[in-house]
C-alpha positions as CSV (number, residue, x, y, z in Angstrom):
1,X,-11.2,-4.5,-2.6
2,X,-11.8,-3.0,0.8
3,X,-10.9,0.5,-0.5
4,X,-13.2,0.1,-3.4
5,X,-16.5,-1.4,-1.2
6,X,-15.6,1.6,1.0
7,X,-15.7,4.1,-1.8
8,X,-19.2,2.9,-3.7
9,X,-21.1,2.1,-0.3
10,X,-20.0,6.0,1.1
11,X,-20.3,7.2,-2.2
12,X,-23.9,7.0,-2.2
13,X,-24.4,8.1,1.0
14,X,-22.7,11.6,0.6
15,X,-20.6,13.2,-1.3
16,X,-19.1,15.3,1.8
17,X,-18.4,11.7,3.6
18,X,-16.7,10.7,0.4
19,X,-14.0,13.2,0.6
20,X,-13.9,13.0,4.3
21,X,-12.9,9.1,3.8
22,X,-10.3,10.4,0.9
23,X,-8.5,12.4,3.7
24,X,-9.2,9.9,6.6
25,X,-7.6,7.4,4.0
26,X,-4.7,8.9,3.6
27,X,-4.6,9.5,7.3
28,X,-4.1,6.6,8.0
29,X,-2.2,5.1,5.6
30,X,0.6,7.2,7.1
31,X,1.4,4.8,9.9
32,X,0.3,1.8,9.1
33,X,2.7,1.9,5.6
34,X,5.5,2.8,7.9
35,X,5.0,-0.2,9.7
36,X,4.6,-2.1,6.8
37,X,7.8,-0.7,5.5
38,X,9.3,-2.0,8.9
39,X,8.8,-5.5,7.5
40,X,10.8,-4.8,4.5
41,X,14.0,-6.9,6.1
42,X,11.6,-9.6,6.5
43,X,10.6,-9.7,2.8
44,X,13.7,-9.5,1.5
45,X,15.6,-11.9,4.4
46,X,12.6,-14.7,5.0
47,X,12.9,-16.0,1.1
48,X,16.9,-16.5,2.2
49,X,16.1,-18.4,4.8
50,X,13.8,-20.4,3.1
51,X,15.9,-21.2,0.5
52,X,19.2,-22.2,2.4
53,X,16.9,-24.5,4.7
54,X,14.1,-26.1,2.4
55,X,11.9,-28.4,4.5
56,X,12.0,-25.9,7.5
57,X,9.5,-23.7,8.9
58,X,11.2,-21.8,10.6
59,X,9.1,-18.8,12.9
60,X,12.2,-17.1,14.4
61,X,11.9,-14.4,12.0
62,X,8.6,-13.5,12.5
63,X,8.8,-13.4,15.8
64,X,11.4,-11.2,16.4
65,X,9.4,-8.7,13.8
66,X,6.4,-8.6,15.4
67,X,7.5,-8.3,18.9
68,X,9.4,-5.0,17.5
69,X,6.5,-4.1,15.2
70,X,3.3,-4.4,17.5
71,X,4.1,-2.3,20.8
72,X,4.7,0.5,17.8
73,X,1.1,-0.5,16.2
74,X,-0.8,-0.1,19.0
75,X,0.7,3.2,19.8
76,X,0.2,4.7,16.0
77,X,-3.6,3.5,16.9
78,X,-3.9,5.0,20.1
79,X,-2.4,8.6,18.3
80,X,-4.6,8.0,14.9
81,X,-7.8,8.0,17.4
82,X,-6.1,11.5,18.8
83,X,-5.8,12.2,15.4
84,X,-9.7,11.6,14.8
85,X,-10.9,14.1,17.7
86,X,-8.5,16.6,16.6
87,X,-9.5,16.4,12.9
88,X,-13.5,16.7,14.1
89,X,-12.8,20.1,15.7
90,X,-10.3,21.8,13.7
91,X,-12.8,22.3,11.0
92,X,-10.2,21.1,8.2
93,X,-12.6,21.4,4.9
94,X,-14.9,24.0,4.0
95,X,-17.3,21.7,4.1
96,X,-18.5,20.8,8.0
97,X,-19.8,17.6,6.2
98,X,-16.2,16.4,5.4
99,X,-14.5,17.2,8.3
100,X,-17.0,15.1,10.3
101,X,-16.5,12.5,7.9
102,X,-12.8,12.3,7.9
103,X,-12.6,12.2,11.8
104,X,-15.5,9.6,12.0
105,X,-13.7,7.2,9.6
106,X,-10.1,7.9,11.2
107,X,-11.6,6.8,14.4
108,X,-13.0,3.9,13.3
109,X,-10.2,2.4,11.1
110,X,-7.4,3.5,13.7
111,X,-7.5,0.1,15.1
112,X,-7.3,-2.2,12.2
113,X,-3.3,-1.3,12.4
114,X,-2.7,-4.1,15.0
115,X,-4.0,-6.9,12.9
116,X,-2.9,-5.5,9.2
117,X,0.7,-5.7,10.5
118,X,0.0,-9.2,12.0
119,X,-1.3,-10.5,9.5
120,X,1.1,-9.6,6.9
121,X,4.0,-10.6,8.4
122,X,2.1,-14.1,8.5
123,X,1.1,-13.7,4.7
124,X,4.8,-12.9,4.0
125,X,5.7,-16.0,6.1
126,X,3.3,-18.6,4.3
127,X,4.1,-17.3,0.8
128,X,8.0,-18.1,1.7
129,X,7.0,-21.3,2.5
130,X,5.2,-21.8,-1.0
131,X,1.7,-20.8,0.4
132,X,1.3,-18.4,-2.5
133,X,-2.2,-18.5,-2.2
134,X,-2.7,-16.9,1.2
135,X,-3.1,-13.6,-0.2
136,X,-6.2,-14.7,-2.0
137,X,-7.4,-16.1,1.9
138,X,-6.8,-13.0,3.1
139,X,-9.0,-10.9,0.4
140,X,-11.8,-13.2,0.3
141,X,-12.6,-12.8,4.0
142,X,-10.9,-9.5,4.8
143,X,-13.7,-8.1,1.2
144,X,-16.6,-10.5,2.2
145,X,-16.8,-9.3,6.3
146,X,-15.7,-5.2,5.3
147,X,-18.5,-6.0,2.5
148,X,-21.4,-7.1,4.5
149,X,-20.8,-4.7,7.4
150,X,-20.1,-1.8,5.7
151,X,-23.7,-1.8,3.7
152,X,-25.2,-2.4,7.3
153,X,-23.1,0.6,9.3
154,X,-23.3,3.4,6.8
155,X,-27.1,2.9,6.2
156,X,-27.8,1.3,9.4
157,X,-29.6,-1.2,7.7
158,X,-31.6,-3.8,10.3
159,X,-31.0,-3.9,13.8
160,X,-27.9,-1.5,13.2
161,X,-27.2,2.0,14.0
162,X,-26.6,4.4,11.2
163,X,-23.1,5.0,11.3
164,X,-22.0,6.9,8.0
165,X,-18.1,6.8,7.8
166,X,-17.6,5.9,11.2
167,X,-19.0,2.5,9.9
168,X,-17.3,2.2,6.9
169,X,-13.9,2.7,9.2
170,X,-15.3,0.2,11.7
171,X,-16.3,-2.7,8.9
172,X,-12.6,-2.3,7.8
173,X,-11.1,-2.7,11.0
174,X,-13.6,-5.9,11.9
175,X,-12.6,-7.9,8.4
176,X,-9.0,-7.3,9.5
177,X,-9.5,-8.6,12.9
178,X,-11.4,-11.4,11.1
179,X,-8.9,-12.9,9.1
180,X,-6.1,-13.0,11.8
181,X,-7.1,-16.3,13.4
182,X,-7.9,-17.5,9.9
183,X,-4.3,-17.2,8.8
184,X,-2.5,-17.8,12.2
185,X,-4.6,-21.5,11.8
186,X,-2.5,-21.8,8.2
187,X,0.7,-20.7,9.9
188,X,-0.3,-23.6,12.6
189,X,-0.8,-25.8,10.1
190,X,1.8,-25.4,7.8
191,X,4.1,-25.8,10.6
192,X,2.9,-29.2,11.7
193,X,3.8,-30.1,8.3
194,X,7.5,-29.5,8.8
195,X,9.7,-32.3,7.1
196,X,13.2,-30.3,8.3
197,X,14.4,-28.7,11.3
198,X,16.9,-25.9,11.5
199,X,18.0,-24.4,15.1
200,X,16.8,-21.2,16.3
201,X,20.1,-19.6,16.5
202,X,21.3,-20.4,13.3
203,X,17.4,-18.5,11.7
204,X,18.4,-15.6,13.9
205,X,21.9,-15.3,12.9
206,X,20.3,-14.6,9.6
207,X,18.1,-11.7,10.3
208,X,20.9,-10.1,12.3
209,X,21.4,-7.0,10.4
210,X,17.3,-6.1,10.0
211,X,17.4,-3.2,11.2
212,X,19.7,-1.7,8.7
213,X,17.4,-2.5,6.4
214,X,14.5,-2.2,8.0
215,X,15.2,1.7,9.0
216,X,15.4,3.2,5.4
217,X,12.6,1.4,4.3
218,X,10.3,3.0,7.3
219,X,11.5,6.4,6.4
220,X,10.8,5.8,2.8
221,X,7.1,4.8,3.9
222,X,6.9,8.2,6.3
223,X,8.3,10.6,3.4
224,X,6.1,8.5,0.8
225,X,2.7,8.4,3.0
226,X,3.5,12.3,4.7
227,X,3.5,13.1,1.0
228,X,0.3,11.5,-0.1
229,X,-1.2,13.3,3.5
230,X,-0.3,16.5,1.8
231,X,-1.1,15.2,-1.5
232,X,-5.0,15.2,-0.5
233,X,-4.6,18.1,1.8
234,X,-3.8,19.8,-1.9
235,X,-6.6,18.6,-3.8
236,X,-9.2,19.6,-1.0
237,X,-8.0,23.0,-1.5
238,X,-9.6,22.8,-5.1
239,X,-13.4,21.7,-2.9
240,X,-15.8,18.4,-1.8
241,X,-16.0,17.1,-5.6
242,X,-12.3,17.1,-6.4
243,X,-11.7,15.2,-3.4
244,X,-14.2,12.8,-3.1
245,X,-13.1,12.1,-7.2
246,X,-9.6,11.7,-6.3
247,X,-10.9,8.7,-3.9
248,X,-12.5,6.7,-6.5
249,X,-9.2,7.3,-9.1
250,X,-7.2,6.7,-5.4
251,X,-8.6,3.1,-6.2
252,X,-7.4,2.8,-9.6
253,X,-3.8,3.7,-8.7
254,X,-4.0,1.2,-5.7
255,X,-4.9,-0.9,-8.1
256,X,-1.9,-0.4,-10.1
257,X,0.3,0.3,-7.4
258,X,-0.9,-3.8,-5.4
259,X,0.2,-5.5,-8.6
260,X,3.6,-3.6,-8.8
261,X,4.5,-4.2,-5.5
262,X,3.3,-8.2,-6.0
263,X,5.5,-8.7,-8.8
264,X,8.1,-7.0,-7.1
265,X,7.8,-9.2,-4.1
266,X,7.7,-12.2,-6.6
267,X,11.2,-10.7,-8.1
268,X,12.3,-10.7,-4.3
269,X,11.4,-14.8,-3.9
270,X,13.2,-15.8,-6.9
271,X,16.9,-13.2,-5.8
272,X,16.3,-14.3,-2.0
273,X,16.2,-18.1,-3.2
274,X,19.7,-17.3,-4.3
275,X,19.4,-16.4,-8.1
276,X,21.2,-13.2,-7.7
277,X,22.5,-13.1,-11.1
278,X,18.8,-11.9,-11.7
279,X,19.8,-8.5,-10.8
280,X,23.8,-9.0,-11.9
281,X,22.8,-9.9,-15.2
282,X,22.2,-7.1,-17.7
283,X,20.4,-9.4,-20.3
284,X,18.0,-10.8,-17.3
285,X,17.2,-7.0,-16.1
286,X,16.0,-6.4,-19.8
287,X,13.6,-8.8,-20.0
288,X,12.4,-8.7,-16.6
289,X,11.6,-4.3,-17.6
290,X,10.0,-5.7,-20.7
291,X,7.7,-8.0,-18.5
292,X,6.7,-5.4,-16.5
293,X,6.4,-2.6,-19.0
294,X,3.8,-5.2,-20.5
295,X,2.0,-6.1,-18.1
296,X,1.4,-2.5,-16.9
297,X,0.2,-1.4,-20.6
298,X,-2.6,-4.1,-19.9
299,X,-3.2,-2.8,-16.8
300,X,-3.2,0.6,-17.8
301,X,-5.8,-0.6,-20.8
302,X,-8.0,-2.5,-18.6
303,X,-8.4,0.8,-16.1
304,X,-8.8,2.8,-19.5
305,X,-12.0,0.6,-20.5
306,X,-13.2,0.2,-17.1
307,X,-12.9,4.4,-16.3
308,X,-16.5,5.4,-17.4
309,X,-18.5,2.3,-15.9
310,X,-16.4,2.9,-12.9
311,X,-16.9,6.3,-12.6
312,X,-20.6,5.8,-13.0
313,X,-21.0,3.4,-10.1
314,X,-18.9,4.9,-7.4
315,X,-21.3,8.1,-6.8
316,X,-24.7,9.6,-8.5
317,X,-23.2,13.1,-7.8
318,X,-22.4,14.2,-11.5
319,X,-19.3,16.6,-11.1
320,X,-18.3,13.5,-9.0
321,X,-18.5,11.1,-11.8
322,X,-16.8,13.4,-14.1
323,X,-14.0,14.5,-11.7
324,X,-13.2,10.9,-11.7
325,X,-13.7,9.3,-15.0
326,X,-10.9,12.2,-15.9
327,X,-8.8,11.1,-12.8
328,X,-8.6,7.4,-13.5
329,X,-7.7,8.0,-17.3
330,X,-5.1,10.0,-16.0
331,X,-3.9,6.7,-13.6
332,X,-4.5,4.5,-16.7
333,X,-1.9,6.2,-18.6
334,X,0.6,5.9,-15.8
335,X,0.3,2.2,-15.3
336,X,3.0,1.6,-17.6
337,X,5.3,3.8,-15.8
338,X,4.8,2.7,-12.4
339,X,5.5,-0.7,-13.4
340,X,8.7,0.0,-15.0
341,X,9.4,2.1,-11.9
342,X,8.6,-0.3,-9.6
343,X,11.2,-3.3,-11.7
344,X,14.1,-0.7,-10.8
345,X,12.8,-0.5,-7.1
346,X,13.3,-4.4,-6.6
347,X,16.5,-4.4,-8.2
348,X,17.8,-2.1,-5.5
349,X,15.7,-4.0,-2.9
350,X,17.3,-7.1,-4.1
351,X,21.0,-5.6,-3.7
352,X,19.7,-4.7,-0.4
353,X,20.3,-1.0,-1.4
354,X,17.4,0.1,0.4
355,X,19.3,3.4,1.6
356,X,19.0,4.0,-2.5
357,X,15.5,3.2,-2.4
358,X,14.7,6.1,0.4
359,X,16.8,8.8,-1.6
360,X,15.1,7.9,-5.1
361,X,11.0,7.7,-3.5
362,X,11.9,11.1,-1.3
363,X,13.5,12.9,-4.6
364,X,10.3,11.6,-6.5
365,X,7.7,12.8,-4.0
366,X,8.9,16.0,-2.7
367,X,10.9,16.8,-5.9
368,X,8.2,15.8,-7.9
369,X,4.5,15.3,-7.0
370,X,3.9,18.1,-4.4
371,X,5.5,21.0,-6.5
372,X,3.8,19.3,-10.0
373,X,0.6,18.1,-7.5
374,X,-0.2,22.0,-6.1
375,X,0.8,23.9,-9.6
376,X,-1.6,21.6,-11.7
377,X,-3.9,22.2,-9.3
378,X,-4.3,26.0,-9.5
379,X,-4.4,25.5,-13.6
380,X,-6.4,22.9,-14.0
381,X,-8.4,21.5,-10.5
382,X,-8.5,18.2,-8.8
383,X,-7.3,16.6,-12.8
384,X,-3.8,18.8,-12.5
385,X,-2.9,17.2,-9.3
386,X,-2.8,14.3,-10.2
387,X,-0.6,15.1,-12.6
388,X,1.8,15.2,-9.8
389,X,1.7,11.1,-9.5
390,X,2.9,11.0,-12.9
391,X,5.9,12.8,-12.1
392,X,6.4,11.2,-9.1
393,X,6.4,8.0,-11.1
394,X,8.5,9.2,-13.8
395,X,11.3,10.5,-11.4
396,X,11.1,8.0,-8.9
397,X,11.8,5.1,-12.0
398,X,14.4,7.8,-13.5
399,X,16.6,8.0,-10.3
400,X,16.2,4.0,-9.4
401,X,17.6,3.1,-12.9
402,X,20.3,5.4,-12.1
403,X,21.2,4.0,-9.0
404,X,20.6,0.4,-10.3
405,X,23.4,0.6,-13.1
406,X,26.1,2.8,-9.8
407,X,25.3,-0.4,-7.6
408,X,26.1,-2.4,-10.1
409,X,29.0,-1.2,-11.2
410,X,30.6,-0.4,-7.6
411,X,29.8,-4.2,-7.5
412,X,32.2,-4.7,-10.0
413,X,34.6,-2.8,-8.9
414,X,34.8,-4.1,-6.2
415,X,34.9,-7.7,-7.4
């Protein structure tokens, strides 16, 4: 919701800012996601916990994550804000526009790093304590603050300064910091509430091998994320409208790529409660594909109907609007294979094969969508590259499924 408030309010203000906040995006979604991807232990070992203890609330988990996570966020912002002044005299784009742009939104989102990691790993917390509605906390006030401010920062609407991208960065990175002490008063609270007690050392004991992992998930993030960097650095080579499209179909696949990674987090609940026969039984992986090949054809349908409206409302430019009513067809169609990807992903997650994880998303995005991304590019523009996603998607599903059925047997093998 941020993303998308981001991409109609700049939208209208400029084309060239547009494609300077598709690059600054990406930017800066290279840290932060391998931070996030640092709190992949904790997803899959805080549901365990939970389950073996129910009553408890325990916090020794999170507290050991975010004392290693948070020296390292505040570093990434410290370098992203290097970044920023880097980007703004390196004359990256063609356009001056966009290279302004992208190191104006860069500086001002650098700092929102600190409190997305924060307040995920409280999210992750409260949903393992049956809280499954934090997420929607988060969005209403994290959306409703970025909202507001953004609308008064770009235009400098009121008392405000006129602030282009550098505001839209800057109202992200506020609603971020906003809804910290909002769900660290849930945590409070929900801890209060504790019918059950289980020792410190005994939580501990349980996340005692995080960081093996925690490490292959962070260098899946950093070859993931480096990838979508170059990604964008490809489709600015095709000029200002390509790019500023691909930000509004960026959106669509976000879309697409939130809901995956939700259900996939809801797969991880139900294995770390200890109903690992979810991923041992052949019957139970079936279904669970068919689920999420369904529900990523409605996805993929709802994105289909919603492309032209979309399109239409995200920027007046017209080469804009048809860049991107292309683009997000092309992510509508792909919805079905990134959820059927993505069910193969939590299988290995669940197994705690997240070494296989890192081989199968590195094969799929430098195997796959840079080669695909840069030749569909020179044949067809900013609409080729994308095509890159889809093999990205494609292969990364491919290889997971592969490795899925080897873990599973060597399971058995073993047994």
């Amino acid at each position: 919701m941020v993303s998308i408030t981001d991409t109609v309010i700049v939208g209208y203000y400029s084309s060239e800012a547009l494609a300077g906040v598709a690059f600054g995006s990406a930017l800066y979604e290279l840290p932060l996601n391998c931070l996030l991807g640092g709190l992949m232990a904790y997803r899959i070992l805080a549901p365990r916990v939970a389950g073996n203890y129910p009553g408890t609330r325990p916090t020794g988990g999170i507290v050991l994550m975010l004392r290693g996570l948070l020296p390292w966020a505040v570093l990434a912002s410290i370098l992203l804000f290097g970044a920023a002044i880097l980007l703004r005299s390196s004359g990256f784009f063609d356009a001056f526009q966009a290279s302004q742009a992208s190191s104006q939104y860069v500086a001002g989102r650098a700092w929102s790093i600190l409190p997305e990691i924060a307040t995920t790993a409280i999210v992750v917390t409260l949903v393992t304590w049956g809280r499954t509605k934090t997420p929607l906390i988060v969005l209403l006030v994290a959306s409703a603050v970025n909202l507001v401010l953004d609308y008064f920062l770009v235009y400098g609407v009121w008392v405000f300064p006129e602030l282009g991208a550098f505001g839209a960065g800057l109202a992200g990175t506020i609603g971020m910091f906003a809804v910290v002490p909002v769900v660290l008063a849930v945590l409070l609270k929900e801890k209060a509430a504790e019918t059950d007690h289980v020792e410190q050392q005994t939580v501990l004991a349980q996340f005692s091998g995080w960081t093996r992992l925690t490490l292959p998930a962070v260098g899946s993030a950093a070859v993931d994320y480096a990838g979508n960097l170059v990604f964008f650095a490809i489709v600015s080579l095709g000029g200002v409208s390509g790019l500023a499209a691909t930000r509004i179909a960026s959106n669509a696949h976000l879309l697409a790529f939130v809901l995956a990674s939700s259900l996939s987090s809801a797969l991880l609940y139900v294995v770390g409660g200890g109903d690992i026969s979810v991923a041992q039984s052949r019957n139970a992986r079936l279904e669970l594909r068919r689920k999420f090949l369904r529900i990523g054809m409605l996805l993929g349908g709802g994105i289909a109907i919603l492309a032209w409206p979309v399109s239409f409302a995200a920027s007046p430019d017209q080469e804009v609007r048809r860049f991107s009513l292309v683009l997000v067809l092309v992510v509508a169609a792909m919805c079905p294979v990134i959820t059927w990807a993505y069910v193969n992903v939590s299988f290995l997650r669940a197994m705690e094969r997240t070494g296989s994880d890192f081989l199968s998303n590195t094969a799929g995005v430098w195997g796959a969508q840079i080669p695909v991304a840069y030749v569909g590019l020179l044949m067809f523009q900013a609409p080729g590259a994308f095509l890159g996603l889809a093999a990205y998607w494609l292969c990364r599903g491919a290889i997971a499924s592969f490795q899925v059925k080897l873990a599973l047997q060597i399971e058995a093998d073993r047994d």
